[in-house]
N, C-alpha and C positions, 0 to 999 in steps of 0.2 A: 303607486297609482297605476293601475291597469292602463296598457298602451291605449287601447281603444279609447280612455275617458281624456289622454293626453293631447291624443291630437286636435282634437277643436279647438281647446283651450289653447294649447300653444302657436294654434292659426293665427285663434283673434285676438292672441296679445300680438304678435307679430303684424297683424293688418292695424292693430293702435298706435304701434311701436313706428312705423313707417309714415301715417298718420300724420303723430306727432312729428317726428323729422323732417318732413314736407310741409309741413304745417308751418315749422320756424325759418326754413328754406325760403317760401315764399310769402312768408308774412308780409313783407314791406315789396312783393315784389309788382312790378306794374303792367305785367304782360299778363294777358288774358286770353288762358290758352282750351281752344275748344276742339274735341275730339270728332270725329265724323267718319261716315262710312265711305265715303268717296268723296273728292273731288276732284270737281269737271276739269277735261285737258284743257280749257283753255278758261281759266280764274278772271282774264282782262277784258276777254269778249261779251260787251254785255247782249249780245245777239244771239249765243249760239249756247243753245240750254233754256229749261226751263224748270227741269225736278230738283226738290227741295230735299234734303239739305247738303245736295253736292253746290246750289250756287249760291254758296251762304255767303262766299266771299266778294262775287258778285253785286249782291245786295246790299255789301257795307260799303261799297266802292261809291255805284251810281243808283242813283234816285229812278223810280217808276213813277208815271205823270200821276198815278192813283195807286192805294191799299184796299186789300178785303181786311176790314178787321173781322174779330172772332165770332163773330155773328153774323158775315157774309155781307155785311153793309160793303159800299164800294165810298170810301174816304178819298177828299184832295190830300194830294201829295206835291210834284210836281206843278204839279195841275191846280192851278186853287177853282179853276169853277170849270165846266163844259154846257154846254147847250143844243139842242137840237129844235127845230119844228116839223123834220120830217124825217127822221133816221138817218138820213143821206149827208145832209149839209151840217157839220160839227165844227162849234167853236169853242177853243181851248183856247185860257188865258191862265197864263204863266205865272209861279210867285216872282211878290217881287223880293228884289235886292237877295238873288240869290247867284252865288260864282262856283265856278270849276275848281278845281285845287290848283289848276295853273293860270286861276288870277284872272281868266274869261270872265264875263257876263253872257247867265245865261238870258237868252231870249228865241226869239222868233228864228232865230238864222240856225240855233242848234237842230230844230225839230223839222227843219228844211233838209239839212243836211244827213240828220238818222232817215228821212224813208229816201233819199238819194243813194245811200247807200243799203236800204232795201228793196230798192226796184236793180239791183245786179244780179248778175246769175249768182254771185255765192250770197249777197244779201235773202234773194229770195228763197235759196237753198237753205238759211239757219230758221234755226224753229222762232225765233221773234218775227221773222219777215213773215216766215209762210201763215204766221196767226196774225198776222197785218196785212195779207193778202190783197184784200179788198179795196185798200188804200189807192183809191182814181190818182189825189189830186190832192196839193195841199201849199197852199200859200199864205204868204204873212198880212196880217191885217194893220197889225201894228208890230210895236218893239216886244209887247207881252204877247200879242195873240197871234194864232193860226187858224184860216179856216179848212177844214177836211172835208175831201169829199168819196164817199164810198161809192162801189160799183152798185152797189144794192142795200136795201134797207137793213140798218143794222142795230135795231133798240138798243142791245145791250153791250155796244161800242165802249162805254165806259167803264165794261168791266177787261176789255183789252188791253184798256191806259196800263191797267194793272202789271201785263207783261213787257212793256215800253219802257225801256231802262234807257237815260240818255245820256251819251259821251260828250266831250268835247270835240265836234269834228275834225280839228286838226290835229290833233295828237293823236286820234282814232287812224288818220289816214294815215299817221307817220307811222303808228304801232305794226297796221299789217303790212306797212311796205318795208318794214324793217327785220331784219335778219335775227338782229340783236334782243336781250332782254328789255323792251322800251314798254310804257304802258299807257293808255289812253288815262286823259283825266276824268275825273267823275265830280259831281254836288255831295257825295256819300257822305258821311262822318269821317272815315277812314278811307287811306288811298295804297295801293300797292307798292310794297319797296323789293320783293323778290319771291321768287315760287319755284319749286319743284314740285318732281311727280306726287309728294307725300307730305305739300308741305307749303304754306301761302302767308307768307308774314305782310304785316298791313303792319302802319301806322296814321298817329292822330292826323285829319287832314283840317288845320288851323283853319281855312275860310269857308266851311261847311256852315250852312246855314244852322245845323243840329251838331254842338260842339259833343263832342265825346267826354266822359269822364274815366277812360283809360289811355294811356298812351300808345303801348301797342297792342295786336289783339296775333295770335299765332294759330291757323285752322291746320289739323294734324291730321291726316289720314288712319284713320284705326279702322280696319276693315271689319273687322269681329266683334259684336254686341260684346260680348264675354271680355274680350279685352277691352273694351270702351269704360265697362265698367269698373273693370279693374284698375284702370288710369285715372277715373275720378275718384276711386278707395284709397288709392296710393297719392293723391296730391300729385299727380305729374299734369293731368288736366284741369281744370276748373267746371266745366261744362260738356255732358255727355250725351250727342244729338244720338234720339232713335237709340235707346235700351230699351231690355225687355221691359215690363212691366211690373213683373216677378220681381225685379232687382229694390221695390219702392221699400220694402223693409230691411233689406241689406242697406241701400242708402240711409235709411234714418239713423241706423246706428252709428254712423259718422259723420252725422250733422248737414248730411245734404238730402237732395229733398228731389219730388218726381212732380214735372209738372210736364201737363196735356199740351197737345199741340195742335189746334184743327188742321186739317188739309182738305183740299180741293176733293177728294174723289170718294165715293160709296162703293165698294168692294161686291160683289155680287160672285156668283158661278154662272157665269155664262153657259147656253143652250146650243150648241154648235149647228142645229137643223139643215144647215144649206150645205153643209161638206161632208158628213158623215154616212151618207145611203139612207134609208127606211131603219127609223128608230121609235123603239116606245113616247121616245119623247116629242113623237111629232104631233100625237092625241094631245090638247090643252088640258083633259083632265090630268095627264100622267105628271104635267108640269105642274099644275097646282099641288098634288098628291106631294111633290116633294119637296113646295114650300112649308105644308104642313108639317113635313118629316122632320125638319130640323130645329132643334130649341135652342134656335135662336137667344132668349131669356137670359137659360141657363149658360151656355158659351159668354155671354156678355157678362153676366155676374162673375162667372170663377175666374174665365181668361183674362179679361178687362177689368174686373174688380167695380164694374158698376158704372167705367168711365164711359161709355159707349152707349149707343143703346140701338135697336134693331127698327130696320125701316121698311116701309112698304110702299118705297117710289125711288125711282134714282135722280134725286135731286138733293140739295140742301137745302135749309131756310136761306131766304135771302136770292135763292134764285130765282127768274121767273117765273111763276103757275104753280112753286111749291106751295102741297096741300095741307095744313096742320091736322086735317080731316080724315087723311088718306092712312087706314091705320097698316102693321105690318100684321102678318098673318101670322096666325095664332099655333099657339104648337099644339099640334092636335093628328097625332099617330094611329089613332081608330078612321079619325075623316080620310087620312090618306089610305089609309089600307081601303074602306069602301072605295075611293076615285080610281084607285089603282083593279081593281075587280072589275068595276064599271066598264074599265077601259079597254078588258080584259086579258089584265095579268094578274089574277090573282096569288100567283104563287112568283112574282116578282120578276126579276129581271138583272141583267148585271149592265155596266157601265164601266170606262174609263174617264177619272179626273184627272187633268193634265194640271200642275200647278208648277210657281218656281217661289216656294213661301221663302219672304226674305229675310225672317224672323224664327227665333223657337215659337212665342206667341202663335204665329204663323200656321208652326206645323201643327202646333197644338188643336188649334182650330179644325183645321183641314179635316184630322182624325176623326175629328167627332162629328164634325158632318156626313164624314164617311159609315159613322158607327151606327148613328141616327139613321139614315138610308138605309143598312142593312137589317136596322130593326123592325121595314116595315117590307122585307124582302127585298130592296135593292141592292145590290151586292155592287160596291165600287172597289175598283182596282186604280192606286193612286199613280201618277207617276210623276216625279220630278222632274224638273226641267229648266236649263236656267235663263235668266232673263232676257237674253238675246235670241235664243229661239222660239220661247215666246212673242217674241216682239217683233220677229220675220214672222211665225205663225198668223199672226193677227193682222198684218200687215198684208201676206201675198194669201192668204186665203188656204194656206196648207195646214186644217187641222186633222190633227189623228184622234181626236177624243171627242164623244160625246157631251164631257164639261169639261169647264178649263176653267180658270181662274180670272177673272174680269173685275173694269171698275169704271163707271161711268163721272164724266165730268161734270159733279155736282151741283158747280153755279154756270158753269155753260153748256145747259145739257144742246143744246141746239147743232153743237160739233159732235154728238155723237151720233148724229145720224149717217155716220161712213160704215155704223158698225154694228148698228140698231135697226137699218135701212136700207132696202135697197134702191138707192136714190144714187144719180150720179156715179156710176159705176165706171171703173177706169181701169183697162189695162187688163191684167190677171185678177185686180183684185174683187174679192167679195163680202160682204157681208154676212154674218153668220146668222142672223135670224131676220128674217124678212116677214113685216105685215102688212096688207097693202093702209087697213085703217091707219096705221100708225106712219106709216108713207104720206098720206095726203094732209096729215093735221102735222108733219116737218115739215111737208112744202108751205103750208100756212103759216108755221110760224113763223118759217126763214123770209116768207115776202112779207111781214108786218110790218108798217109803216109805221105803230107805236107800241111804244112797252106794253099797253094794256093788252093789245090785241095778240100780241109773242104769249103774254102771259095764257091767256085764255086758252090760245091755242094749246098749248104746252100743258097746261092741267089738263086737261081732255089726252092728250100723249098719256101722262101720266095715270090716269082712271082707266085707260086702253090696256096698258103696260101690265095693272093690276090683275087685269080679269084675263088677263094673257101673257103671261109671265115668260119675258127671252130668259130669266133664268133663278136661280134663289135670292132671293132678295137678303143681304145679310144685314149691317147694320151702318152707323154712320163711322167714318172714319180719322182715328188720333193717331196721331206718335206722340211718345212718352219720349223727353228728354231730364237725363238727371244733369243736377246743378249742385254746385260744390256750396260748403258753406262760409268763403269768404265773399261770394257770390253776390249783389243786392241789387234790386229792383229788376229782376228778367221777369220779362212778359212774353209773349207770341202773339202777332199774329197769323191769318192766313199765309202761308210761304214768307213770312219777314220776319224775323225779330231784331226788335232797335236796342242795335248793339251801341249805340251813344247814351244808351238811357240806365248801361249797366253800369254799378261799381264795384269794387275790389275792397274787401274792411281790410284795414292796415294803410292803407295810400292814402 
């Protein structure tokens, strides 16, 4: 047999062959072990984090008073009801007959004692406090309920619950005054027995109100998709958060399977206009021109395989004022090249995209919007960058590029007006695209006294946004997790998946 016909074949009996050995290895075995790109330095803290799926561990620990499920509805969790008659004054009542793993009840006293410990310098310092910012005031009504009160009107308060993950206070206060490996209790399914830099082992937490059907569950740091996937080929993992997408045919022929995962945010190319000097891209037609430019479509069908598809608003369903009306723009290479004349460049122009793609998918994209642009005489020069200087870029106002890579917060666009607007301006920092319309309909919507009125406001953001685009609009946003096939009943939702609701075939 010719070398070259040898080696594939003697791969993928070899990737069978280990397969099967893993296969018989963990048949009976009751650990349920999930791969991931990160996780957060601190697995116990349910305050300090918020990106998914570093705080996956997190979220098997302690319960959020509410869920987005996969349609952006906002679900009781915690919380079994809320109420408002004016945005300001919120009443949250507690499920009942629900305990801590260390045998508390929870009630009224717990959600006193979480924003007590968010009105601290480091409570207000972690990202649960500062997206609870708003929090006046909050006292107990009864044993189940609390009444809250905001500094300002906040319709969509209820989709905050979402990030409100709650401890048991005293073991929370013993955790950080302690030296030692100690850990706060949580309501979760599963509670924490030990962690490293690379490595968070959980077990069953018997008085969870949502009983588990695995006993322990072990979250692995695999930095590299490629490896991720390799470790669910091989039986060493069971469940591989965030692979390519590319990988869904390589998975089937070992019996595991690729399933979507919505997330919070819409991906876009940001328009840097406020820090870059006098740019083609300050004309609105030059911006439209290169929403035109990109085929969007096509990128979605081959890259994504269909699962995605391309928008023309930065919201999701489910958020406030999102349009089902509002369509995405059309790919249309002859329209851009007229806007682009009109505006007058005819014979094009060059540009820097700044990105830090955290994906092959990723880069894959990137190129072809860059390709797409160049076919209509835009010439981009890409440049990498990784995610921490991004995220000081975006933060102090230091961009070097013309685009960069961007993503708006789909069910709460209302917080992206730090970045969309120049409103409330603080310190060094600025905003990268400024319009005064789109300034006065955030101040409307942020002082709405009801959902309807947020809403309204915020579709008029959006139909603004359209016809003046901060940047390309690309498409709605998944991660693709693979799943092993001794695997049963995985679901996702928005940033959660109920890990009590999995099971293991053989146990």
């Amino acid at each position: 047999m010719p070398e070259g016909g040898f080696r594939p074949l003697a791969k993928h009996l070899l990737v069978v062959l280990v397969c099967v050995v893993n296969g018989a290895a963990h048949g009976a075995d009751p650990v349920l072990r999930i791969g991931t790109a990160v996780i957060t330095a601190q697995p116990a803290n349910p305050y300090q984090g918020l990106a998914y799926p570093s705080i996956l561990a997190k979220t098997a620990i302690f319960d959020p008073l509410a869920l987005v499920d996969q349609d952006g509805r906002i679900i009781p969790w915690l919380a079994s009801a809320w109420s408002s008659e004016n945005a300001v004054d919120w009443l949250i009542t507690l499920r009942e007959n629900v305990v801590f793993s260390n045998g508390r009840k929870l009630d009224a006293s717990a959600l006193l004692g979480s924003v007590e410990h968010m009105r601290t310098v480091e409570g207000r310092a972690e990202t649960v406090g500062s997206n609870l910012r708003d929090i006046q005031d909050i006292a107990a009504v009864s044993e189940r309920q609390v009444r809250i009160t905001l500094r300002a009107p906040d319709p969509v308060f209820p989709l905050r619950l979402s990030l409100w993950k709650i401890p048991e206070p005293a073991t929370f206060a013993k955790a950080k005054a302690s030296r030692h490996q100690t850990f706060a209790a949580g309501t979760g399914p599963f509670r924490i027995v030990s962690r490293s830099p690379d490595r968070v082992n959980l077990v069953a937490n018997t008085t969870s109100w949502q009983q588990p059907s695995v006993e322990r569950v072990e979250i692995i740091q695999i930095a590299d998709q490629v490896a991720r996937s390799q470790a669910l080929a091989s039986g060493d993992i069971d469940i591989a958060l965030e692979v390519g997408i590319g990988t869904g045919r390589r998975l089937s022929e070992i019996g595991a399977r690729l399933v979507p995962r919505r997330i919070r945010s819409v991906p876009y190319v940001g328009f840097a206009l406020e820090h870059v000097g006098k740019t083609p891209l300050d004309d609105v037609r030059v911006r439209r021109a290169l929403n035109y430019a990109v085929n969007k479509q096509l990128i979605t069908n081959v890259v994504f395989q269909g699962l995605v598809a391309p928008v023309g608003q930065l919201a999701l369903p489910g958020a406030p004022g999102y349009d089902p009306d509002l369509k995405p723009y059309p790919y249309d290479p002859t329209k851009a090249r007229r806007l682009l004349a009109e505006a007058g460049y005819p014979d094009g122009f060059s540009v820097t995209f700044k990105t830090s793609p955290a994906a092959n998918d990723a880069i894959t994209y990137v190129q072809q919007i860059a390709a797409d642009l160049a076919a209509v005489g835009v010439h981009v020069t890409i440049q990498l960058a990784p995610v921490t200087q991004m995220t000081l870029m975006l933060f102090h106002g230091k961009f070097r590029a013309e685009l960069f890579s961007m993503a708006g917060r789909g069910l709460a666009p209302t917080t992206d007006y730090r970045f969309r607007a120049c409103l409330g301006l603080v310190g060094r920092f600025k905003p990268f695209f400024c319009d005064p319309q789109v300034n006065a309909l955030m101040l409307e919507a942020r002082s709405s006294a009801t959902y309807e009125d947020m809403a309204a406001a915020l579709r008029r953001v959006y139909h603004r946004e359209h016809e003046n685009p901060p940047g390309i609009f690309l498409w709605d946003n998944k991660a693709f997790d693979g799943v092993g096939s001794r695997v049963r009943h995985f679901v996702s939702y928005t940033d959660y998946i109920p890990l009590h609701q999995v099971e293991l075939a053989g146990n």
